[in-house]
N, C-alpha and C positions, 0 to 999 in steps of 0.2 A: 504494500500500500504506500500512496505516496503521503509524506507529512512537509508541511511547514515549520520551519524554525527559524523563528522570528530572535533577534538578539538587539541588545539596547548597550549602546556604549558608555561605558564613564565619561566626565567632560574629562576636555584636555588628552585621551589619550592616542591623539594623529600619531606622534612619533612611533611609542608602540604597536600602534596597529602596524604600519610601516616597516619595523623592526622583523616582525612576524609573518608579513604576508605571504613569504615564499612557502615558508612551512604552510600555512592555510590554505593558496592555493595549491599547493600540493597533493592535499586531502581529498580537496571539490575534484584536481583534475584524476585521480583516484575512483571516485563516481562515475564520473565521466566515463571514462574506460569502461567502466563494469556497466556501464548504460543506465545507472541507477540516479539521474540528476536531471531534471527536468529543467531547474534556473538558478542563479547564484549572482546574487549583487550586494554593493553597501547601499543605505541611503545616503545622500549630501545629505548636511548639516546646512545649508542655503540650498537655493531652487537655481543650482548650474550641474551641467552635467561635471565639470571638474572646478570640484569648492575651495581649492587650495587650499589653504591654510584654517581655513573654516572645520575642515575635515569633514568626519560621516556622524551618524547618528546612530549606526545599526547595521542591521544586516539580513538578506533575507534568505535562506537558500530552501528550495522543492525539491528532495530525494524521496529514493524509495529505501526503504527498512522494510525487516520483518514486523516489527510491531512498536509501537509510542514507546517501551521502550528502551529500542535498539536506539530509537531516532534521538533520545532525549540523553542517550549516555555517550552517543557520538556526539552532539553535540557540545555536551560541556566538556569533552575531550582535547575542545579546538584550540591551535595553539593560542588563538587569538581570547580563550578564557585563563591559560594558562599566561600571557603577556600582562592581563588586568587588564586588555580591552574592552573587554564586555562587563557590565554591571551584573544583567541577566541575559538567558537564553528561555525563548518554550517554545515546545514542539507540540504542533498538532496534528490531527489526520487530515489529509487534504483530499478532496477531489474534484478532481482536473474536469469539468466541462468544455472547454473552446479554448483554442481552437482544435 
């Protein structure tokens, strides 16, 4: 099944997320591979697609797990929870309609 896992950043922490990202995308492209990742982004922290200095707010990624969870233990796995990126994380069940 696919879930949402939505995650909420600490302020101030660009640098670390930055620090982190290879190791994180590493994980998502990990998914990828195994066909199990449907989408994966940050939010801007402003309404640009690159917020400079502003940085992100969050994060969103749609994979597939065996169950809430697989999805909720992957998630606080990421390095980017292990850096002090993320405040929190939650996963839900998702289902994909459209396209």
């Amino acid at each position: 099944m696919w879930y949402a896992i939505t995650a909420i950043d600490h302020p101030d922490s660009l640098a670390a997320r930055q620090a982190a990202r290879p190791a994180h995308l590493a994980r998502l492209r990990a998914l990828l591979e195994q066909g199990r990742l449907l989408l994966a982004g940050p939010f801007p922290a402003i309404d640009a697609e690159d917020p400079g200095a502003a940085g992100f707010s969050g994060s969103l990624i749609v994979a597939e797990f065996a169950d809430l969870g697989a999805a909720q233990a992957w998630a606080e796995s990421d390095p980017y929870r292990a850096a002090g990126v993320y405040r929190s994380i939650e996963a839900k069940p998702f289902r994909k309609v459209l396209p």
